[in-house]
N, C-alpha and C positions, 0 to 999 in steps of 0.2 A: 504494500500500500504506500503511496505519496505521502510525503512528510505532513501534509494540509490539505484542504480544499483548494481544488482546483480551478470551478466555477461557480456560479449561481446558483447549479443545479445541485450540486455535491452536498454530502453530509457523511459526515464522520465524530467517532463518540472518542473522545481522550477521554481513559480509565486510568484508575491507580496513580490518582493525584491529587493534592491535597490543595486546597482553592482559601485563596485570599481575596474573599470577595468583595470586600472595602466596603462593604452594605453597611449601613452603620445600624445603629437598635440592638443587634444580638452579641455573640462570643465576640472577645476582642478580634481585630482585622476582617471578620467575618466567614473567620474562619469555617471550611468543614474536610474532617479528616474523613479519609477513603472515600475522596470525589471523582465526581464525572462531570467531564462536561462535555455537551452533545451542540455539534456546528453544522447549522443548515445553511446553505450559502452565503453570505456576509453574516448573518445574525444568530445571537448565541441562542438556542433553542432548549436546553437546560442546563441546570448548575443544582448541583446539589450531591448526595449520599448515590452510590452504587445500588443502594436496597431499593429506592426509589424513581430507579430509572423508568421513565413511561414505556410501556410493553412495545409501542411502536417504533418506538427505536433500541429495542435490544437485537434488534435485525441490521441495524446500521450499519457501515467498516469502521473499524475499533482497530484503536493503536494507545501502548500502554506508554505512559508518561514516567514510568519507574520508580515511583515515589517521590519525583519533583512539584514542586510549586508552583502553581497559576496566579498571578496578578492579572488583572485590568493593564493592558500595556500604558505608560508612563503618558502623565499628559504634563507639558511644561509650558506655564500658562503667560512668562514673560520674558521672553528675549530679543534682542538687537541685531538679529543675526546675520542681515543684508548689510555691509556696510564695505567700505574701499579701507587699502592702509593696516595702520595698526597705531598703537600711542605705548611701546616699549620704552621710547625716551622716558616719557611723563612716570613709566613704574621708578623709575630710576630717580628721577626728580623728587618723587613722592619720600622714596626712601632717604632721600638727602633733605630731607625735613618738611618739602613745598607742600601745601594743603590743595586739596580738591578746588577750595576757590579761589586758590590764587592762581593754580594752575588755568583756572577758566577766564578769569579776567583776564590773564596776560596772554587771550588768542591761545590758549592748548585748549584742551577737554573734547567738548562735544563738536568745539566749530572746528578741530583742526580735523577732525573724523568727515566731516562736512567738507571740508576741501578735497580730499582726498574721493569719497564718492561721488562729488560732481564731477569730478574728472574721470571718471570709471564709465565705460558702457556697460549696458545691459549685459551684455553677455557675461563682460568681466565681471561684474558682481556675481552673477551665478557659479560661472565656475570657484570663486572663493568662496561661496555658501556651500555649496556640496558637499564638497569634505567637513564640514562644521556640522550640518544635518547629517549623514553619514554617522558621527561619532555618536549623537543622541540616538539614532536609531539601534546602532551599535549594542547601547544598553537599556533594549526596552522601551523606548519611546513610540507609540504610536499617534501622537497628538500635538503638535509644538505651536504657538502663538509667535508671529516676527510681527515687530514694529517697523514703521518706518521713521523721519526722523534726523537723518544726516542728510537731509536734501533741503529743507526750509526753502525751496523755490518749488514752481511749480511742477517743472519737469524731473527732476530729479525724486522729490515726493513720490510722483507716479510708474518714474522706472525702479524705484525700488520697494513700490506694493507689483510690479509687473514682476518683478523675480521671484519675490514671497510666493505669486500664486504659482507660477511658474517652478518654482518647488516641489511643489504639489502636486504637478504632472509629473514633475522627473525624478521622485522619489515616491514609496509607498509609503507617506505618510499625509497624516490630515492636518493642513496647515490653516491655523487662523491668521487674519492680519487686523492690526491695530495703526491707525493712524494719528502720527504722532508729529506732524508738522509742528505741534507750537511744542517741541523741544528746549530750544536755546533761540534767541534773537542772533538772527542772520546781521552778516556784514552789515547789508543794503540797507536794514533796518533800525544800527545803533542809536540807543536812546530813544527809539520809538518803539516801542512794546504794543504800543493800544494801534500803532498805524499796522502791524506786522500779520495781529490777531486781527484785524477785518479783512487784510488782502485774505489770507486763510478761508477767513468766513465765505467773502466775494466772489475768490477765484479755485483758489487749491482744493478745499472739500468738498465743492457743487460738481468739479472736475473729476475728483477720485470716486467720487461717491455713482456716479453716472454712469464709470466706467466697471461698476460692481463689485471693485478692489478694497469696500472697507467694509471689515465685521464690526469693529467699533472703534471709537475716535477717545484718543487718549491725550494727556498734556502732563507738562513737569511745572507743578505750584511749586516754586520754591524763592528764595531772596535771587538767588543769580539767575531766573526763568521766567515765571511769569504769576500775579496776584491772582488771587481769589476771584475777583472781580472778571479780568479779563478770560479766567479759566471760565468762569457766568455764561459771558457772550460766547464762548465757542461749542460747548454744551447745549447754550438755548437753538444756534444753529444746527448740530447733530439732530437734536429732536425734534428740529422743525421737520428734518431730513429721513425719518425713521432709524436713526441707526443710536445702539447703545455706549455707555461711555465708562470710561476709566482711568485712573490718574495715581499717576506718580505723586505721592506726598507726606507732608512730615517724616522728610529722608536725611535732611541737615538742620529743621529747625521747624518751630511749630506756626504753620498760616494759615491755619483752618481749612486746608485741601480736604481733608478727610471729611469732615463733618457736611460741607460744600458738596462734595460727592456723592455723599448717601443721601444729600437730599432730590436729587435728580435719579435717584433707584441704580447708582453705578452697578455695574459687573464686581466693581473690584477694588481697593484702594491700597499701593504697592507701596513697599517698605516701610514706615510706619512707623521710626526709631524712637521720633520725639510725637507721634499720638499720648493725645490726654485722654482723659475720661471721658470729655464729654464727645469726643469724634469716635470715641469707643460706643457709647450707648447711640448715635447718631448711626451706625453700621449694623449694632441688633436690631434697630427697629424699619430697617430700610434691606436689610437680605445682604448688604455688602459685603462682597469675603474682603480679609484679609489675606496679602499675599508677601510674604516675607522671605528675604534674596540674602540670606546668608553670605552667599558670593561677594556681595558688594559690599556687604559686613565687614565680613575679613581683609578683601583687595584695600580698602581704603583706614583700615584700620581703628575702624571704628569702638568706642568705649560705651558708647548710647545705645540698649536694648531695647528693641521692642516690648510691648506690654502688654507679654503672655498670657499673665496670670490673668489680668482684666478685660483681654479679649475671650477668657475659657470661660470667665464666670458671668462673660454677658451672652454666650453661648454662640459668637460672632464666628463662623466656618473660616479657617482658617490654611488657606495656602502654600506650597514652596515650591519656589521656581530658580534656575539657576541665574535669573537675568543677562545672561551672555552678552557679550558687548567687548568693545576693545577695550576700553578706559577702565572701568569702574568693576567689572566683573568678567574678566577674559577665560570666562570657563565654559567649558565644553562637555560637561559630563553631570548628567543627569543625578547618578547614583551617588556621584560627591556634592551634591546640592542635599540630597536627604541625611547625609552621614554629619554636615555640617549645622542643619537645623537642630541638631542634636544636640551635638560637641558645643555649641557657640550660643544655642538659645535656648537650649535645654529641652529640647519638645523632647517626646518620646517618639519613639521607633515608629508604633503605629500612627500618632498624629504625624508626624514627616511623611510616612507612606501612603497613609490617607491626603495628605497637602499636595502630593504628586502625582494622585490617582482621584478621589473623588471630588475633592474641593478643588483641586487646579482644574477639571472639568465643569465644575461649579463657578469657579470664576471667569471661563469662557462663555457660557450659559449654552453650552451643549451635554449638562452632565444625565438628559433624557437620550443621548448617544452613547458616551464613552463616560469612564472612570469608575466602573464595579461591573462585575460581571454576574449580569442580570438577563432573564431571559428579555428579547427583545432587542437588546444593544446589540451593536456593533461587535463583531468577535476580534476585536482589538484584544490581545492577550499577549502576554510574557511567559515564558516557562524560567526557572531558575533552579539551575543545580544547586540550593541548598535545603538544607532541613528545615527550616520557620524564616517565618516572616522579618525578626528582629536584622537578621543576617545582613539585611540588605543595606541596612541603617551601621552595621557594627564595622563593616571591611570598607578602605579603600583602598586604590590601585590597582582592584582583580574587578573582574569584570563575569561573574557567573551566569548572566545570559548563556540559556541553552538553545534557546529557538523562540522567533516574534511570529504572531501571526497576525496580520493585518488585514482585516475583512474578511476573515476565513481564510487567505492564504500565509504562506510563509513569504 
């Protein structure tokens, strides 16, 4: 028998594996020992105990899993991963004492990223994303979010939601994209923030949004980015436009990004170092996940934690994602994003695994697709050679992927 499903029509039963269903409500991970799980062309058709197989598919082709692990394959719900270049100077600078914002005021950071992809074709940006998606696929991934973002003009914006999607033809995986033109204030725009967020309004996201290239429209609230206020106006535009939103905020300091977000029903609101209380209770009462980039944590060397404790006790879904990106988070590997939610924020094993599988599907708002394996989804799955769940959280540098199957195939 073939490793997976081959087409539409196929169905086959993996036996003799133990399933991490990430369902939440029951055993921890959601777990169930001596599982099955039975794949009818793209969509998972059951999960559950070997005793309780439906009699109509004990006739299926069955291949035994060997007492390996099923996840939900990897959804990573915030990365950079279209861009020209690289900023290996700026680590080095960083390490010789220079701060994130000084590095940005003085032309490095986000704009010197921005020079470099304007000068890239299409093409060249792809073939430097391949290998980068390639690696998250590598371990697990069946779901990745790319921004766009180093283009803050209008053509650049759009050849680099063209590669994202573009992605997603040239690899088997399911790509979201985020629109993320109000990054940093371009050249052209210095000292004009509110003139930069209406060309945006006017030209760039009536453009991108036309052309079908936007899941949701994203901005960075920050002092060196842009206020509450004009994050207002690009928002009130998204939803003039039907599309949903999400924001970078309280990642260097607090400006009420977060609380400003959930009040527009965000997706999502990303790193969250200096959130307070009350953009905490403003996230319970509005559905907003929390999505927390440990990557960017570490890269920058951060002392300011996020606020664990008061995201669990407002019962706010909570995500982790690698944030990939040249600057701030130059990581590649999915599996050291969960081992680090750990080690640096103290989540546990299963909330990291869960942040990467059913809340990072959650803060995309396709988690009625992907992120637990449930009958009906997408047969997005991971097989891993280890014994439990924790494993995955506990190692890095090995790579225990056994076999991805994406849509029912491998």
């Amino acid at each position: 028998m073939s490793d997976a499903v081959s087409d539409d029509n196929s169905t086959v039963v993996l036996t003799d594996v133990t399933l991490a269903t990430m369902v939440a409500g029951g055993q921890p991970y959601g777990l169930i020992e001596d599982g099955v799980l039975a794949i009818s062309g793209d969509r998972i058709a059951y999960a559950g105990t070997a005793a309780d197989l439906p009699s109509r598919m004990q006739s299926w082709p069955s291949e035994s899993q060997h007492g390996m692990l099923a996840t939900p394959a990897l959804v990573d719900c915030h990365t950079h991963m279209v861009y020209g270049g690289n900023r290996a100077r700026e680590f080095e600078l960083r390490l010789l004492g220079a701060s994130y914002e000084e590095i940005a005021k003085a032309g490095g950071g986000i704009l010197s990223t921005v020079s470099a992809t304007r000068a890239a074709s299409e093409d060249d940006l792809l073939d430097a994303a391949l290998p980068r998606i390639d690696s998250f696929i590598d371990e697990g991934a069946g779901t990745v979010e790319i921004k766009s973002g180093y283009g803050l003009d209008l053509e650049t914006e759009l050849k680099m939601l063209r590669v994202a999607r573009r992605i997603g033809r040239e690899r088997p995986v399911r790509i979201e994209t985020s629109f993320l033109a109000a990054h940093a204030i371009p050249p052209e725009y210095k000292g004009n923030a509110d003139g930069y967020i209406d060309w945006i309004v006017r030209e760039i996201l009536p453009a991108a949004a036309s052309e079908g290239l936007v899941d949701a429209v994203d901005a960075f609230c920050e002092t060196i980015a842009f206020n509450p206020i004009q994050v207002a106006t690009l928002f009130d535009a998204a939803v003039k436009l039907g599309l949903k939103v999400k924001l970078h905020a309280e990642q260097l300091s607090n400006m009420g990004g977060t609380a400003l977000a959930a009040g527009y029903k965000a997706l999502s609101a990303d790193h969250l170092e200096y959130l307070d209380e009350q953009g905490v209770e403003a996230m319970a009462a509005n559905g907003t996940v929390a999505v927390l980039l440990p990557g960017a944590f570490y890269t920058l060397r951060e002392t300011k934690f996020p606020p664990l404790d008061l995201l669990r006790q407002a019962g706010v879904p909570i995500a982790v994602a690698t944030d990939c990106n040249p600057g701030s988070s130059p990581m590649f590997s999915p599996l050291l994003a969960v081992n680090m939610a750990c080690t640096l924020f103290r989540m546990t094993p299963e909330e990291a695994l869960a942040g990467i599988t059913r809340e990072g599907a959650r803060a995309l708002g396709c988690l009625d697709e992907v992120g637990t394996l449930e009958v009906g989804k997408r047969a997005d799955i991971a097989i891993w050679d280890v014994e439990t769940p924790a494993e995955l959280a506990y190692r890095f540098g090995i790579n225990p992927l056994a076999r991805r199957i994406f849509g029912g195939n491998v």
